[in-house]
N, C-alpha and C positions, 0 to 999 in steps of 0.2 A: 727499775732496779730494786729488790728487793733489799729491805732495810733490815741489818741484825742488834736486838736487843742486846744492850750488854746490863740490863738491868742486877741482873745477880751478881756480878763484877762490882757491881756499885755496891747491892746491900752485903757486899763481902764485909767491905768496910763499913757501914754504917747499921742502925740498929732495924732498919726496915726488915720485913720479912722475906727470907729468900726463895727465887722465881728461878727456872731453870736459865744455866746459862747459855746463848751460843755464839757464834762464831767470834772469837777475839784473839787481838794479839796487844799481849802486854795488860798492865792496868791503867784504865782511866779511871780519874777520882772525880767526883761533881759533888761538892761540897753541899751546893743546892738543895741536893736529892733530884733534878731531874734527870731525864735518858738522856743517854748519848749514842753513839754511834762513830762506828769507823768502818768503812764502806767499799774505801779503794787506798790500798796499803801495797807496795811493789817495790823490789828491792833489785837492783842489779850493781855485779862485782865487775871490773876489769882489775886483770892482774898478772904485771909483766916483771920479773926480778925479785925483787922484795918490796915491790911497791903494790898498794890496791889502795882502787878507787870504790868507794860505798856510794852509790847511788838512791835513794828513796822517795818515794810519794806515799805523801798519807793525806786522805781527805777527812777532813771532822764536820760531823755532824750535829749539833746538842747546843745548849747553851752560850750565848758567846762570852766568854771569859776566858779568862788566860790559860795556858795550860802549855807543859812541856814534853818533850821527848828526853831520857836518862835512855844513853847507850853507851856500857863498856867498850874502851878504846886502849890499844895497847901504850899510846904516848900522848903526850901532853898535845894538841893541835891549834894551832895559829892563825891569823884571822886569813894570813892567805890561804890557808889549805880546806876553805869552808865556801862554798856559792850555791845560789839555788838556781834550778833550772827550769827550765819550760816544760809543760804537761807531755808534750804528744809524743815524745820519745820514747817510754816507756809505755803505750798502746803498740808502736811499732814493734816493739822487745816482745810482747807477749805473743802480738798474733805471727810471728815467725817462727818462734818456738813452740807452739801449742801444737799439740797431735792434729790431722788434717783429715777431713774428709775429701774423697775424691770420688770422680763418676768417668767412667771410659764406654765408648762405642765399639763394639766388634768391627774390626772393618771388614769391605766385601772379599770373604775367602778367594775367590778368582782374581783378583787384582797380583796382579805382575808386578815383580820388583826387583830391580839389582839384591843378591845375594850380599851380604854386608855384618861383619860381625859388632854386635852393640854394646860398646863401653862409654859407663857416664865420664869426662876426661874429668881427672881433677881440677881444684880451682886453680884460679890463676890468684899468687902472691903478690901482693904489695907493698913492694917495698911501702873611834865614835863614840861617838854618845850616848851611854845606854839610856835607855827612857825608865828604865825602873831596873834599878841594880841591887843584887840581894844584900843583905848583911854579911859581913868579915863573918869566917868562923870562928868559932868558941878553938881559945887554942887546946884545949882540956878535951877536945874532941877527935880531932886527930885530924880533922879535915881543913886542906888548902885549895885557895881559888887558885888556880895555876896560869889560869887566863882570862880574859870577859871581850867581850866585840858583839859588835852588831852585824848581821847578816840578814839584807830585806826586813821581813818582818817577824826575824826572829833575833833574841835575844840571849847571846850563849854564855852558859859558862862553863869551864873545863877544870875537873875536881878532883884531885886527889883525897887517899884517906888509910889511914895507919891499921883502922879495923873497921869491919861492917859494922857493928852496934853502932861506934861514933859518927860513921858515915846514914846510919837508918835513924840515929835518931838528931842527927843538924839537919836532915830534909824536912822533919816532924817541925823542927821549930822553926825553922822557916816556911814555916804554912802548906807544906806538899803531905796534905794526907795520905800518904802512900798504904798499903796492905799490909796487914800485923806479920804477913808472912813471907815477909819482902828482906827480912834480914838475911834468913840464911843461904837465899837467892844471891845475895850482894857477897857473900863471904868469900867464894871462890875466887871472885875476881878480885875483891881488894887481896886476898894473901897471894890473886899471882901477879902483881902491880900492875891492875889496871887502873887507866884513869875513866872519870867519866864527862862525858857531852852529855850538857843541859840543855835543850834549845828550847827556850819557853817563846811563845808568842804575843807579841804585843798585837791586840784586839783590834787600834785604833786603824793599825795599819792591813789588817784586811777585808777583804772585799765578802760578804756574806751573799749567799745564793740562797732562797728558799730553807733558809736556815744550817744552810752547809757552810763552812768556811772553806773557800779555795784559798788553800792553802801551796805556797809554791813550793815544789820537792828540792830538797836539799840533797847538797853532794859533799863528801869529804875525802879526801886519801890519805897516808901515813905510808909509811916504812916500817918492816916488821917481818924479822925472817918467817915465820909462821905464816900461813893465809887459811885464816876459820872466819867461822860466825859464828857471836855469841845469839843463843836460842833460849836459854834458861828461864830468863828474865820474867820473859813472855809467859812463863804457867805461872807467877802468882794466881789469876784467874782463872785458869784451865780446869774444867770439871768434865771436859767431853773429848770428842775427837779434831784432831788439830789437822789442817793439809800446808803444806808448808811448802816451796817453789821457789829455786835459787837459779837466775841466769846466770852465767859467768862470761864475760868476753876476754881473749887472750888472743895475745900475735901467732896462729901458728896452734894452737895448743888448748887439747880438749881436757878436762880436769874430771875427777869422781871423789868419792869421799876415802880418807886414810884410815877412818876409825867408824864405820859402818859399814857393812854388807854392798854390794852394787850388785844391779840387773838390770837389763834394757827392759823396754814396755815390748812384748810382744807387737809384731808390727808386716806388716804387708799381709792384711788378713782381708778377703774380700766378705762383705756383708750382705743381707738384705735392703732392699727398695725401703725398709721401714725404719731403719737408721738415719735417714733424709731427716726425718720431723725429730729424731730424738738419740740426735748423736753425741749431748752432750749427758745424757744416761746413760747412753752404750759403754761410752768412755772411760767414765765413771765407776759401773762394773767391773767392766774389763782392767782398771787399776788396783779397784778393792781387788778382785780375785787374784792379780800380781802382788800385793802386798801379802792377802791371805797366803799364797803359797811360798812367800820369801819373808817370815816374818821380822823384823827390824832395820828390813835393804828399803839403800836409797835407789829410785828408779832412774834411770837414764832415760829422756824424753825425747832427747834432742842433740845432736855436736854436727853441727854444719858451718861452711865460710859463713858469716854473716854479710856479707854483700851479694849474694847468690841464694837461690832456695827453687826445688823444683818437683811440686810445684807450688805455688806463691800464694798464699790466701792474703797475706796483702804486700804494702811496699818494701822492699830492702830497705838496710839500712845503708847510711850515705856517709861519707867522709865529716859531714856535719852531726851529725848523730853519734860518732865514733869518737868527733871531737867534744861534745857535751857531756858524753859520758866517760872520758879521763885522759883520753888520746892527747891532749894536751896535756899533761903532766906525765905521763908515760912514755917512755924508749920507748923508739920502736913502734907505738900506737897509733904508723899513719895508714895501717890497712894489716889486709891478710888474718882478722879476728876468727876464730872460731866462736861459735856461740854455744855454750853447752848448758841444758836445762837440767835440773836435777829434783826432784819432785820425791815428799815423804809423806804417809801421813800415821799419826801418833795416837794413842790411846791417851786415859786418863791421867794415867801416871806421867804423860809425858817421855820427851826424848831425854836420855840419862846422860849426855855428853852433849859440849855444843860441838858446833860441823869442825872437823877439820878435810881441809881442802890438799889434792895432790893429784900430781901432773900424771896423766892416762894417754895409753898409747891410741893413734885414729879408731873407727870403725865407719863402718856402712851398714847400710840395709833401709828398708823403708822404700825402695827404689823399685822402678818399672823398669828392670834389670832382668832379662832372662838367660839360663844357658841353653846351649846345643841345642838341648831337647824340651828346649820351651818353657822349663819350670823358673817359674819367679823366685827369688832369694826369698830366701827366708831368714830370722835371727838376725842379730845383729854379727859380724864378722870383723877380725881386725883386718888392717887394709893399712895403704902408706898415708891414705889422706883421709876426711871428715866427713861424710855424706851419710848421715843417721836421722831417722826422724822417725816418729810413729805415724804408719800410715795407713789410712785404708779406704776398701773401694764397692763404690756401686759397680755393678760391669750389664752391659746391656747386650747379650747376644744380636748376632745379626739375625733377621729376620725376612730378607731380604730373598729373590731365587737365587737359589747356587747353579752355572750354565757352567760349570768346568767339571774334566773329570779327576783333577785331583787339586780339591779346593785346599786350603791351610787358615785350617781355623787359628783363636787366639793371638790375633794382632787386632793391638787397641787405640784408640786415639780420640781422640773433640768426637764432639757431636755430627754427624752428616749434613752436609749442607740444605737451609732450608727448615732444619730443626729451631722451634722457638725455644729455646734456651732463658729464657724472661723469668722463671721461674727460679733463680736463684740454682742452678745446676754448679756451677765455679765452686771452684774448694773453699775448704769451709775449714774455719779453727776450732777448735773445743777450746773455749775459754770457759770461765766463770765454773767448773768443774766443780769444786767442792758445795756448788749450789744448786747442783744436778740433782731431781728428786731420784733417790735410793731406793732401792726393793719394789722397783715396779717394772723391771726388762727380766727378761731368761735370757740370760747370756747365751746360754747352747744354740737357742734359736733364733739366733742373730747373723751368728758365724755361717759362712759352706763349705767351714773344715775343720781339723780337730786344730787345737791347740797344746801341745804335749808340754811345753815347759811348765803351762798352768794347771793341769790334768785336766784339761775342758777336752770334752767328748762332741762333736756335734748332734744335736736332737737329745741330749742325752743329762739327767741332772746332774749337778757339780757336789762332787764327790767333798767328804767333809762340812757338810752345811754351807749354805749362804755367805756370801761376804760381811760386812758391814752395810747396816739397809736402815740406819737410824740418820737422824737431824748430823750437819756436821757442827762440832762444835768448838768450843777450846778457843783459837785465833780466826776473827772475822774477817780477812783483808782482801775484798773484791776486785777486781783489776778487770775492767772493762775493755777485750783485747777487739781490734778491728775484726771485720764480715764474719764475726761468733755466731754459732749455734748455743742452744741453752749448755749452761755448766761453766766450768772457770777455771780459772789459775789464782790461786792466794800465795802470801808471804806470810807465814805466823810466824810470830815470835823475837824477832830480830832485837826488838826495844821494848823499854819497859815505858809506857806513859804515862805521866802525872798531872795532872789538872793542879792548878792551883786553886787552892782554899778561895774562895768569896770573901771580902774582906765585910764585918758587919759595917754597916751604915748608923751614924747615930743617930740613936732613939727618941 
């Protein structure tokens, strides 16, 4: 797994000289001076009424010392509505929703078959003790502890504050070297009364890996007519390009953005044999060039039942999984979820609003769907139910004798019996995408067709220059999803991180 510097993130704040920065989300402070890292950062939403559940993992990498998560929350939250949870749910959450690679066999054109017309059916419905506690604030500051608990091995507090200044600078004195440019970040939320979750970690209590802290991902939910996410936070450090990746699960109900642009990813496109080794480049392009040609739209990746997917790069997910991630605090959350992925990514300047989230009617596409006359779906289309996903295909003509006089080409399926398949042929996720090497595919000559909503020509160069073909940079958050091809899925920006100060040692 490749390791992202967040060195210039650090000599932001401190007087070291600055080094480029890439991929991060949020700031991390190391009082130290040494590197840090944040490596696998993944966030997912359930959200049924006015309720949502925040799911996240973040793995740390760097020095072992204390260090917190600050993420604006609309209410004050209580020791029950906070748990952390087990790792492997959220590998499951990526590799479902991650755009898929697929491979089909022509079958034998002479082969006889009942006459039968082909629809995918819809899904089917279902129904303490802190161990080190901050200081009171300064009442001349403006800021209240509204709550404190312990949670595993983290140590929370939930903060109110009358203004940012008093809020950026009671962090300063309590030892959270946070970014000089961290106030006017904090300002919108304290004037639209947000509170904030501190979750700092107690060191003693986690288990270090090769210098990683496994760290156990934390869950929360609230009440709140609104359903967004705050993004802002996250560019105090931002000097590059950010890729940012929101699941959502909801009973019944696919979601897209209220206050950004929406587009699907282009999708049921068939490829070349050379997509196998480097599909998580392919992918990659073909995003940059949907961004380039939708500039500031968030892309739609994904809205399927989450207990169903077809076809399956790896496990569904299970009644257990649905329960870990909020189904137990949620109406209604004992099945029937759609899963909707939503996927952006941002220049230097960053995203100018954080997400807001709103209720979007089904679609489909992505599917081994054909009409009458054989042509496969294209686009994404509304429909009554969920069946959308980015997908695409190797196809292997038959090669086989043709003994009929009226063979019917273009019927696809597995591999022929006897085929060694050992070779990793099974569909395949693009995960790890924003760490797909850049500017080294032609997109034109990948495809064996055009692309018109992107202006992509087959054979033919992409009109307006090149996409983006540089490092990604801005928020680092790698999410190592099941049977990946190279590339990714991240989360930038969700939360802001603060390391705590080193305390000196006497001399």
């Amino acid at each position: 797994m490749r390791r992202i510097g967040l060195a210039a993130a650090i000599a932001a704040m401190t007087l070291a000289a600055p080094r480029a920065a890439e991929a991060f989300c949020g700031f991390y402070i190391n009082g130290a001076g040494g590197e840090m890292f944040n490596n696998a950062t993944q966030v997912v939403l359930m959200r049924e009424g006015t309720r949502t559940v925040l799911s996240m993992q973040n793995n740390y990498q760097g020095p072992p010392q204390d260090f917190a998560m600050v993420i604006p929350v609309p209410v004050v939250l209580k020791e029950g509505d906070v748990k952390t949870l087990p790792k492997d749910v959220f590998a499951k959450v990526d590799a479902m929703s991650s755009p898929r690679l697929v491979e089909y066999w022509e079958e034998d054109p002479c082969r006889v078959e009942p006459e039968r017309k082909y629809r995918m059916a819809p899904p089917m419905m279902a129904g303490v003790d802190m161990a080190e506690s901050a200081a009171e604030p300064r009442k001349d500051l403006g800021v209240k502890i509204e709550a404190k608990f312990a949670v595993g091995e983290y140590n929370v507090l939930i903060l109110s504050a009358r203004d940012s200044t008093g809020l950026d600078t009671w962090l300063r004195q309590e030892k959270y070297k946070i970014p000089p440019a961290a106030e006017p970040l904090l300002r919108p939320y304290v004037e639209g009364g947000s509170k904030f979750f501190v979750a700092k970690v107690d060191p003693k209590k986690v288990r270090f890996e090769n210098g990683q802290a496994m760290l156990s991902p934390l869950r929360f939910h609230y009440d709140h007519d609104e359903f967004g996410l705050p993004i802002r936070l996250g560019m105090a450090n931002s000097s590059g390009v950010q890729d940012l990746i929101v699941n959502i699960l909801a009973p019944g109900q696919r979601y897209e953005l209220a206050n950004y642009k929406n587009v699907t990813i282009p999708t049921n496109l068939d490829v070349k044999d050379e997509v196998r080794t480097r599909f998580g480049e392919f992918y990659a392009a073909l995003f940059d060039r949907t961004v380039q040609a939708n500039p500031g739209a968030i892309v739609t990746e994904y809205a399927w039942d989450a207990s169903s997917c077809d076809p399956c790069p790896g496990p569904t997910l299970d009644d257990n999984d649905f329960l870990l991630l909020g189904a137990d605090v949620v109406a209604g959350g004992e099945g029937g979820h759609v899963l909707t992925r939503l996927h952006a990514r941002y220049g230097k300047d960053g995203a100018p609003n954080d997400l807001v989230f709103r209720k979007a009617g089904p679609i489909v596409g992505g599917r081994e769907v054909r009409d009458e006359r054989q042509r496969l779906e294209e686009r994404a289309k509304a429909d009554d139910y969920n069946n959308f996903q980015g997908r695409y295909a190797i196809r292997h003509a038959w090669t086989g004798p043709i003994t009929c006089d009226k063979p019917v080409r273009g019927r696809w399926g597995g591999p022929p019996a006897g085929l060694d398949i050992a070779d990793g042929t099974g569909p395949k996720a693009a995960t790890n995408i924003a760490f797909a090497p850049r500017g080294k595919v032609q997109l034109p000559n990948l495809v064996k067709q055009d692309v018109p909503e992107i202006g992509l020509k087959q054979g033919q160069p992409l009109p307006g220059g090149a996409a983006f073909t540089g490092k990604p940079q801005g928020c680092g958050c790698q999410s190592g999803g099941a049977g990946g091809a190279a590339g990714g899925a991240l989360f930038a920006g969700v939360l802001a991180l603060v390391l705590r100060r080193r305390r000196r040692l006497p001399g």
